[in-house]
N, C-alpha and C positions, 0 to 999 in steps of 0.2 A: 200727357199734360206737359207742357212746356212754363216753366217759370224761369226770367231771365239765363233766357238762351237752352234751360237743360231740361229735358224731357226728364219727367220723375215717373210716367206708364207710358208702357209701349203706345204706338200713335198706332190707330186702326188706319186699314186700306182703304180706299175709296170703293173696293167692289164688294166690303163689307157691308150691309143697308138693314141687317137685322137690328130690330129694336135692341137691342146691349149695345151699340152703336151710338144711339142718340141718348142713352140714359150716361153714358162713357162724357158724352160732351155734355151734357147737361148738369154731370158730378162736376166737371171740369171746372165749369163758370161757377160752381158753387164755392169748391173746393179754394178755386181762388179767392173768390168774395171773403168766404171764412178767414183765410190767412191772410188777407188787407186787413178785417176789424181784428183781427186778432193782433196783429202787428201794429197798429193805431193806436189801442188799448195798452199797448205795454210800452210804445213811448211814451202817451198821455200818463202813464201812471208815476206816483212819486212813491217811493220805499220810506214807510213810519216806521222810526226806531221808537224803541221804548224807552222812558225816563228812569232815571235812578227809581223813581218813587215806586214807579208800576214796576220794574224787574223784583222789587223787592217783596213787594204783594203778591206778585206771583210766586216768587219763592217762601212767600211765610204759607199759600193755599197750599202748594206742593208737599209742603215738608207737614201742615196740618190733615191733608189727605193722603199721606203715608202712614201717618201714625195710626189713623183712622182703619186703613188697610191691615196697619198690622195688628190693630185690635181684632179685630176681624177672623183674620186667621191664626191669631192664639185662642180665641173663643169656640174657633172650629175643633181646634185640636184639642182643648183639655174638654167640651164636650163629649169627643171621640174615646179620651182617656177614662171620663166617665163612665161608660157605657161598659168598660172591664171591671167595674168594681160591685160587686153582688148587692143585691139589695136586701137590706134590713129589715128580717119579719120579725125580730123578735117585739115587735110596740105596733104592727101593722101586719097589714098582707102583703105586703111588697107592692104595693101601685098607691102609694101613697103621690097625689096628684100636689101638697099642696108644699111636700119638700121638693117633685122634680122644679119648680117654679121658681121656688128663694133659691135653689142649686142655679139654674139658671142666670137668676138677676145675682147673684155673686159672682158668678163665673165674668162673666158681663163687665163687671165693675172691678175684678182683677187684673180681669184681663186690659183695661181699659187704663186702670193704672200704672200695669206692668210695661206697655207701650208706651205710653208718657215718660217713664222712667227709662226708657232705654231698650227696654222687652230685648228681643234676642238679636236687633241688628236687622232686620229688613228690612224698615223704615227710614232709618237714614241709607243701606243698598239701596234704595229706590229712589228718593230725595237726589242722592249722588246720578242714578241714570238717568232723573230727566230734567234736569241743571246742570252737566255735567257739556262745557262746549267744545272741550278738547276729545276728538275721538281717539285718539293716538295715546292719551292716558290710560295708564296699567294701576291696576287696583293692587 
């Protein structure tokens, strides 16, 4: 294939006449076609920057679906913590369905406030990695 002047695959022989042959020139014209619209498309195209308003919206979604995260995975973890602590037969048999439930929706709503509050730092680590434009910055 030849584009301005530089072959980019080898040029088959002339006493080559097997079909990979004609499928070879028939990529060819494609191949080119492709890299005209494709080059077309990217001069017609203009680069939208974002506005103060929109950077900032997207940074309030970011930093509200980190926190979100990190409820998330404080809820994971003190259910896990849960799970070490024996259960209570002296007032039950121990499958009391309607304390695991309210242990649950507290867990839920600790945890929920604990990340709002600051919870253990993930939250803003993550907020920082995906708002953060300098790669060369050291934590």
């Amino acid at each position: 294939m030849q584009i301005d002047g530089t072959y980019l695959m080898p040029r088959t022989s002339s006493t080559n006449t097997a079909p990979e042959t004609a499928q070879v020139i028939k990529d060819d014209s494609s191949f080119k076609a492709q890299l005209e619209a494709a080059s077309n498309k990217l001069n017609n195209t203009t680069i939208k920057t974002m506005t103060p308003e929109e950077i900032a919206q997207r940074n309030k979604d970011i930093k509200d679906a980190s926190v979100q995260l990190e409820a998330i995975m404080l809820k994971l973890m003190y259910n896990e913590m849960w799970k070490t602590v024996p259960k209570n037969t002296l007032f039950s048999d121990g499958n009391d369905n309607a304390m695991e439930i309210y242990r649950d929706m507290y867990n839920e709503e600790l945890t929920k406030r604990a990340a709002e509050g600051g919870g253990i730092g993930l939250a803003d680590f993550i907020y920082r990695q995906l708002t953060e434009t300098d790669p060369h910055k050291l934590y």
